[in-house]
N, C-alpha and C positions, 0 to 999 in steps of 0.2 A: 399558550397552546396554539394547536396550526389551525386557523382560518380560512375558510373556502373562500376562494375565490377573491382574494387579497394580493396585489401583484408590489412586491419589493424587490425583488431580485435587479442590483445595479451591475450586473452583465452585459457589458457593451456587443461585442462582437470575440473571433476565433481568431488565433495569429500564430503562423507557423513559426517553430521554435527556433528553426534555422535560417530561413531567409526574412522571414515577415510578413509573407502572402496572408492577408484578413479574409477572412471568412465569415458569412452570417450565422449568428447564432440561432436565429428561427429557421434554416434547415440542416437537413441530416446531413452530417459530416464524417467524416473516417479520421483520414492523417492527412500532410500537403501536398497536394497534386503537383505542385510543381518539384518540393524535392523529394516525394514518393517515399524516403523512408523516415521522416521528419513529424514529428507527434505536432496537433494543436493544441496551444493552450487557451483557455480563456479568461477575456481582460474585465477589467471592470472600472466603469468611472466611483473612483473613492473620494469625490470631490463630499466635504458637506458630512462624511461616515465617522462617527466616533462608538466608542463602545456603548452607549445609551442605543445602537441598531440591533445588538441583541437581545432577543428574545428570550430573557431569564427563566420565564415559564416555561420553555420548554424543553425537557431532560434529555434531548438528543442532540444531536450536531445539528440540526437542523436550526437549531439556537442562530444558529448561523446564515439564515437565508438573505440577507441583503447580500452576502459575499458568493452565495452559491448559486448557479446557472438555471434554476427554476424556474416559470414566472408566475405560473398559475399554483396556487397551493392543494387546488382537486386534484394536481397530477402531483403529487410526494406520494411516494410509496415506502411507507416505511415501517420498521417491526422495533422498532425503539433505537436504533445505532445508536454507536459514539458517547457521548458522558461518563466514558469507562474510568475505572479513579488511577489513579498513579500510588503506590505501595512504595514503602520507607524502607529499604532493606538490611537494616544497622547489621545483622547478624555480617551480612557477606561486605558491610562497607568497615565492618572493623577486621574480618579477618584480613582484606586484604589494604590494609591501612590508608585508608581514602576517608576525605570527611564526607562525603555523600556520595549514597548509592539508589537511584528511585528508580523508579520500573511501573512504565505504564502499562496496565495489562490488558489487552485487546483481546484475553478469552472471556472475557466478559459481553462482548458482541451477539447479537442472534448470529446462528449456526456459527460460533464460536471461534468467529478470528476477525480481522481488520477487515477480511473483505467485504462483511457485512455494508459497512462505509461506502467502497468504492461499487456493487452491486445497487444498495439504495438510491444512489445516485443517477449513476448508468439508465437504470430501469426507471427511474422517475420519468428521466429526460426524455427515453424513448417514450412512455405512452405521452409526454407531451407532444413530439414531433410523429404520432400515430404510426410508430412500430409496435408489430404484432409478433415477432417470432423473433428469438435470438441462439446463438449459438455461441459455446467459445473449448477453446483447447486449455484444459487446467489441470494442476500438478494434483490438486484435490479440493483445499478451500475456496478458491474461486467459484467453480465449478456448482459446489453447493451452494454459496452464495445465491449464484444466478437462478438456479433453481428454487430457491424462496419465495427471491422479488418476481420473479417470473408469475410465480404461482399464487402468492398475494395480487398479483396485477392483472391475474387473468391471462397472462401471453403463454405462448410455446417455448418450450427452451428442448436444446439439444447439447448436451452434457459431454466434450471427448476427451477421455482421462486415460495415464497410463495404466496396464493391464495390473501393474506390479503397485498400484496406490492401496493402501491399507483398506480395507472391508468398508469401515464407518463411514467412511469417505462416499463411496458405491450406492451405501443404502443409504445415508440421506438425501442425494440424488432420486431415488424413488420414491422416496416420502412422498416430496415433492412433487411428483407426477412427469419431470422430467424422462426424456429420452435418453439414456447414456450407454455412449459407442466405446469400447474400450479397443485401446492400440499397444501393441507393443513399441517399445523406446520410450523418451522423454514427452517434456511438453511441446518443445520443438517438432518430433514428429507426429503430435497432435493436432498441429498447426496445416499440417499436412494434410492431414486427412479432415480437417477442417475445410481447407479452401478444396478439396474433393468431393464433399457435399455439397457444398454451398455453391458449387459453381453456377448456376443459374442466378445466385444473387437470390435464394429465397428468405434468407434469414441477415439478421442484421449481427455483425461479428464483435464479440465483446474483445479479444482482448488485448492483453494491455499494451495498453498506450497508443493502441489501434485506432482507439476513439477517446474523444478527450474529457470525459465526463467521469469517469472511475477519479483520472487523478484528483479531481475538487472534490469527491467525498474524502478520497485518503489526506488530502491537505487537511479535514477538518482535525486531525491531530495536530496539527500543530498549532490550529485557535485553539486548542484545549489546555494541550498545553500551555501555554502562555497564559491563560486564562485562570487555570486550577495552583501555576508558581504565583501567584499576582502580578501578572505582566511583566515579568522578568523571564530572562532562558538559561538552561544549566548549560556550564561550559563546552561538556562533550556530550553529543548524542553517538549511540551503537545501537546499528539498524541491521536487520536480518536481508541480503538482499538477495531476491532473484531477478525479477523484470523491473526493482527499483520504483515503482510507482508513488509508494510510500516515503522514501527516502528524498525524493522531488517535487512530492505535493507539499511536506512540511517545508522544504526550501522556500517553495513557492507563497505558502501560507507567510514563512516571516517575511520576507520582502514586500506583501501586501500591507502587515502588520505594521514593517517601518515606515512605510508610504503613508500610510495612516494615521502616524504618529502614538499608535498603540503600544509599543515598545521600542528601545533602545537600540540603536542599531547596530550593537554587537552583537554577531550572528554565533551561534554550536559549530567546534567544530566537528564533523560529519563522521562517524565512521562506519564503512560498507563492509557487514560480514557475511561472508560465505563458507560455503563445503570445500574441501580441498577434493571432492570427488566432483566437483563442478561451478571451475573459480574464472569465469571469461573477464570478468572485469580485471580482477587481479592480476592477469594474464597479461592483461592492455596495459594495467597500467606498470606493468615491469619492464613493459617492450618487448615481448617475448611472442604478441603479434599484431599486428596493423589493428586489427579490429576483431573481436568475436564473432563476426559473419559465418567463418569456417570452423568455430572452436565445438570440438566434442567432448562432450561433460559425460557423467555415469552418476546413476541413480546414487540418492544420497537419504539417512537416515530424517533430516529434513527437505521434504518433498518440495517444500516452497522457494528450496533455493535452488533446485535442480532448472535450470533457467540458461540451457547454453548460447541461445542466441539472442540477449535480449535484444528488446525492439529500439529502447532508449538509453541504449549504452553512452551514446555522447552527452547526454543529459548528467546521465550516471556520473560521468566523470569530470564533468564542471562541474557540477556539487558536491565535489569531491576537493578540486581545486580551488576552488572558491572559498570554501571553508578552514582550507587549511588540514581537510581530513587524507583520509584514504582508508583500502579498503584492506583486509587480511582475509585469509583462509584458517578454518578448520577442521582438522579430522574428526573424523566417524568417531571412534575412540574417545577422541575428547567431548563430544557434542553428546553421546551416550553416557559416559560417566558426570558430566556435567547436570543434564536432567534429573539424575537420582539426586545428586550433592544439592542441588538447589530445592530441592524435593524437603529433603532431610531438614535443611538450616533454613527454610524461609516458609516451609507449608504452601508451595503453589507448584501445582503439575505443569510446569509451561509445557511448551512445546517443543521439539529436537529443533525449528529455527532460532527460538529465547535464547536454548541452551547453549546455544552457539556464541551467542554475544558474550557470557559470564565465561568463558575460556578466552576469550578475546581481550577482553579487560583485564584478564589476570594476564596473560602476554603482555599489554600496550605497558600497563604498570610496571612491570617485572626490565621493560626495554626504554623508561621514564619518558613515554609516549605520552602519560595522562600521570598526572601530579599527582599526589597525596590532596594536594589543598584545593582539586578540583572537586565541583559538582559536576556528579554522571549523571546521566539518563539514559536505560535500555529500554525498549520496545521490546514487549511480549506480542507476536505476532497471532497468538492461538493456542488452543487448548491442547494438553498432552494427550486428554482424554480420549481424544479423535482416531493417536494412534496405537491405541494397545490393539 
């Protein structure tokens, strides 16, 4: 269990992703001043860390705090994240004749998606570095998230979401006691009216990839993973993407892992699925344009991939390369009738992002992208429930 006032956290210091500029980890940071669109990550001396540093007793990813950027454990704020299970999906790995098909399911999170993870996190960090108020611009999950930990923690939050996000989305936001601003357009022009409030610099700006603390919650899927295979990785992972957080923090998580000597250092490889109503990576990576800075996306049945400018597109796409993956598109169409089919044949509501990967898989297979004799892993990003 979590102990007060117990300091493990082996977090050295902050280092920009793109040039290297280090940063302290005991002050407030954003992203790197010097190349201003460049996310920090943080490092950690793993000299001495073997799996005997987890915390067995404790049923959350929090299992994980020598790897995580906390130091003091009075400041975790947490509503149980992460220890979500990963589900055997024989139905849908015979129909489409693969020997394995598993699916971690992240609607099992407080307020009901992955971002529980990256919000616990976030919101730890700040009340350790005595932030009092936060804001962020989200498609819908996020947004709730923040609004939890906020609200467990005692802070302000201010909530900016598109006009057109499903109801559920709205009122858990109020539950919560948050303030929420709704805009017309995407999360992009949330972002807007984000840095239009906040222009005084009164609130601290959550999101992604803004600041570096969300992605070490979402990496803690991928010590779960590894953890819950018995330190082994399945050959392909299908990630639902929009701002990519999660797609980078597991990257991030195995590279730690192999440094460590906790697993083997054949890496997943990667692959980034989106809306064909809002596909920037895709887009990049076809050449079809320099960068997604200028790409405009349109609302999509999965709201969390409505994401036209992400912040860590180049991130995106060395985890992309690296791995040997890449990313695809899908239609509305598809991502709609997929939700029901996986409904029917597996007994879980994912969510219109889930649903997006099990169309993706059956393409990658269909175009012998992903083998028969491979092991898959998708990522359930959240609950279906959220969007009726």
């Amino acid at each position: 269990m979590i102990i007060e006032n117990e300091i493990i956290s082996h977090c050295e210091y902050l280092k920009c992703s793109n040039c290297g500029e280090l940063y302290p980890v005991e002050q407030i940071n954003t992203f790197c001043k010097v190349c201003v669109k460049a996310p920090l990550l943080a490092v950690y001396s793993t000299g001495g860390l073997n799996k005997t540093s987890i915390d067995k007793s404790e049923r959350s990813m929090w299992r994980y705090l020598s790897m995580l950027p906390v130091f003091d454990k009075r400041n975790i704020v947490s509503l149980g994240e992460g220890f979500t299970p990963i589900l055997d999906l024989k139905s849908t790995a015979d129909k489409l004749g693969v020997v394995s098909v598993l699916m971690k399911d992240e609607s099992l999170n407080p307020t009901g998606s992955f971002k529980a993870r990256g919000m616990s996190m976030a919101i730890s960090k700040a009340k350790e570095l005595g932030i009092r108020k936060c804001i962020v611009p989200t498609a819908g999950n996020a947004g709730g998230a923040m609004a939890a930990y906020c609200a467990k923690a005692g802070m302000e939050a201010v909530v900016v979401m598109p006009r057109h996000t499903p109801a559920a989305f709205m009122h858990e936001v109020g539950i919560f006691g948050a303030e929420l601003v709704l805009v017309d357009g995407l999360i992009s022009d949330c972002a807007k009216k984000v840095r239009e409030i906040n222009v005084d610099g009164e609130y601290f700006d959550m999101s992604t990839m803004k600041e570096p603390y969300r992605l070490e919650g979402k990496k803690t899927m991928g010590y779960e993973i590894a953890e819950q295979l018995n330190w082994t990785l399945p050959d392909v992972i299908l990630y639902p993407t929009g701002g990519g957080t999660g797609l980078i923090g597991m990257w991030k998580a195995f590279d730690e892992m192999i440094e460590m000597g906790w697993i083997p250092a054949r890496r997943p490889r990667m692959i980034a699925v989106q809306a064909e109503n809002c596909q920037p990576i895709v887009e990049t990576w076809k050449g079809s344009q320099a960068d997604a800075s200028n790409y405009k996306g349109r609302p999509t049945l999965a709201n969390g991939l409505a994401v036209p400018n992400p912040f860590a597109e180049k991130m995106i796409l060395n985890v992309l390369k690296e791995s040997g993956g890449r990313p695809i598109a899908i239609s509305e169409n598809d991502i709609a009738a997929s939700q029901r089919e996986v409904g029917r044949t597996e007994g879980v509501f994912i969510a219109p992002e889930g649903a997006a990967l099990f169309v993706a898989l059956q393409k990658m297979i269909a175009l012998n992208e992903i083998r028969s004799s491979e092991n898959v892993l998708l990522l359930n990003t959240g609950s279906g429930y959220k969007y009726i």
